[in-house]
C-alpha positions in Angstrom: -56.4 6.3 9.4 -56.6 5.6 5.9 -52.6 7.1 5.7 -51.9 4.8 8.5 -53.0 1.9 6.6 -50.7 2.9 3.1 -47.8 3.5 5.2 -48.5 0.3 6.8 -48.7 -1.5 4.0 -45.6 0.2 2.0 -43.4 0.1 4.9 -44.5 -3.5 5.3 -43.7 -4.8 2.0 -40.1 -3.1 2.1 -38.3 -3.6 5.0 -37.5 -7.5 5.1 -35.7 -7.2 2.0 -32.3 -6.2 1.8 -30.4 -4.6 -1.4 -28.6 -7.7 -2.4 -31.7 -9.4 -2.4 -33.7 -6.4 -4.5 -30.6 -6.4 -6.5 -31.1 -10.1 -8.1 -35.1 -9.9 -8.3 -34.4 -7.2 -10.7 -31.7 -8.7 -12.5 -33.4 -11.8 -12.9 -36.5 -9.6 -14.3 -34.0 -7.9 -16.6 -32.7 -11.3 -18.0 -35.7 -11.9 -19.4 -38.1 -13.2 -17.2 -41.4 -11.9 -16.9 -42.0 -9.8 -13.8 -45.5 -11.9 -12.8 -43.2 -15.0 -12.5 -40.2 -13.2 -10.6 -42.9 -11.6 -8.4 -44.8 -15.0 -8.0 -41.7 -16.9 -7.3 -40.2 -14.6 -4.8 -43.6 -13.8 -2.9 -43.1 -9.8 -3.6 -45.3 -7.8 -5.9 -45.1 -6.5 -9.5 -45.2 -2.9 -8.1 -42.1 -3.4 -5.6 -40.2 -5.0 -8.6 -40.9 -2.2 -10.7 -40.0 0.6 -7.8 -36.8 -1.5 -7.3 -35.8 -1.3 -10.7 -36.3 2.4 -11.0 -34.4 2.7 -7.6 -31.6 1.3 -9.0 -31.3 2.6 -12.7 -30.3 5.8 -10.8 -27.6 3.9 -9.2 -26.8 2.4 -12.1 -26.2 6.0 -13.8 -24.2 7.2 -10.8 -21.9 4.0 -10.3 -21.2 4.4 -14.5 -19.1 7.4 -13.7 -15.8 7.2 -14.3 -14.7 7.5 -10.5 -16.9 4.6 -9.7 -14.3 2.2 -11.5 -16.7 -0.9 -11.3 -20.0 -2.2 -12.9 -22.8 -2.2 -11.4 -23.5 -5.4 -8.8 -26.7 -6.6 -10.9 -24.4 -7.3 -14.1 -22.6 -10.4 -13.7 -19.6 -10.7 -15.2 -18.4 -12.6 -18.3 -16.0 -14.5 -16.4 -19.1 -15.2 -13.9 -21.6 -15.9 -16.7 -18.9 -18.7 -18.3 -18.9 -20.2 -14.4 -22.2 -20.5 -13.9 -22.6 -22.2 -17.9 -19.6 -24.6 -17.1 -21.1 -25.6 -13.3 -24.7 -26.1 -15.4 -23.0 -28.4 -17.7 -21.4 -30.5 -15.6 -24.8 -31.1 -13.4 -26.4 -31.9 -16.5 -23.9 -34.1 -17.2 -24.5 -35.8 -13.9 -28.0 -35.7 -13.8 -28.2 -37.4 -17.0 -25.4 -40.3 -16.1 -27.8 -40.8 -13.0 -30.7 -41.3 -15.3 -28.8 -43.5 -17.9 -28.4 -45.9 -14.6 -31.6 -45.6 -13.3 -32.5 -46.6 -16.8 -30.3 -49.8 -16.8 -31.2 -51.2 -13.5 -34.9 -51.0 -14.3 -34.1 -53.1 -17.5 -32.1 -55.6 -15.8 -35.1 -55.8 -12.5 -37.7 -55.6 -15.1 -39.6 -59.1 -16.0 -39.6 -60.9 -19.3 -42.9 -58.5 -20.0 -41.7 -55.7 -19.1 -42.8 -55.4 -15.6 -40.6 -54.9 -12.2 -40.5 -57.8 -9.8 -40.2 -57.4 -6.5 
C-alpha cells in the first residue's frame, strides 16, 4: 500500500506537465533564479525541478552531436534574447509615458494644497 501511495504521488506530480512546459521551468532556474522561487511560482516542487533538469542535461548531451544540427530548445537564441530586450524596452517606455500623465493630471486636479477635488 505504501508503494501505491509513492507511485501515486510521483505519477501525480508528472503527468499534467508537458516537455515545453518542463523545458522553461528549468531554463528559467538555469537563468538564475533560485529554484524555491521557480518552484513557488509555478506550483511544482524543488524535487521535480531538479529531476527535470537532470532529464534534460542528457538530452542536452545527445542533441549537441553534430547530426543533431540545432541547439537545444531551452537556450534562447541571441537573436531571441535581443527581441525579448527591445519588446521590454519599449513597454517600459510606455509604462513610464503612462505614468508621466497620470502624474500631470493629478497636478492639474489637485487643489491649491495639494489635495484632489472631486
Amino acid at each position: 500500500m505504501s508503494s501505491e501511495a509513492g507511485n501515486n504521488r510521483t505519477g501525480a506530480s508528472h503527468r499534467p506537465y508537458d516537455e515545453a512546459f518542463k523545458r522553461a521551468a528549468v531554463a528559467q532556474w538555469q537563468s538564475g533564479v533560485p529554484a524555491s522561487r521557480v518552484a513557488q511560482g509555478l506550483g511544482i516542487t524543488t524535487e521535480s525541478l531538479r529531476t527535470w533538469r537532470r532529464q534534460f542535461a542528457g538530452t542536452q548531451a545527445e542533441s549537441a552531436a553534430p547530426t543533431a544540427g540545432k541547439l537545444p530548445a531551452i537556450a534562447p537564441s541571441a537573436q531571441e534574447l535581443q527581441a525579448e530586450v527591445r519588446r521590454l524596452r519599449a513597454q517600459l517606455q510606455s509604462v513610464t509615458n503612462q505614468r508621466d500623465i497620470l502624474k500631470k493630471a493629478v497636478g492639474i486636479f489637485a487643489g491649491p494644497n495639494g489635495s484632489v477635488s472631486p
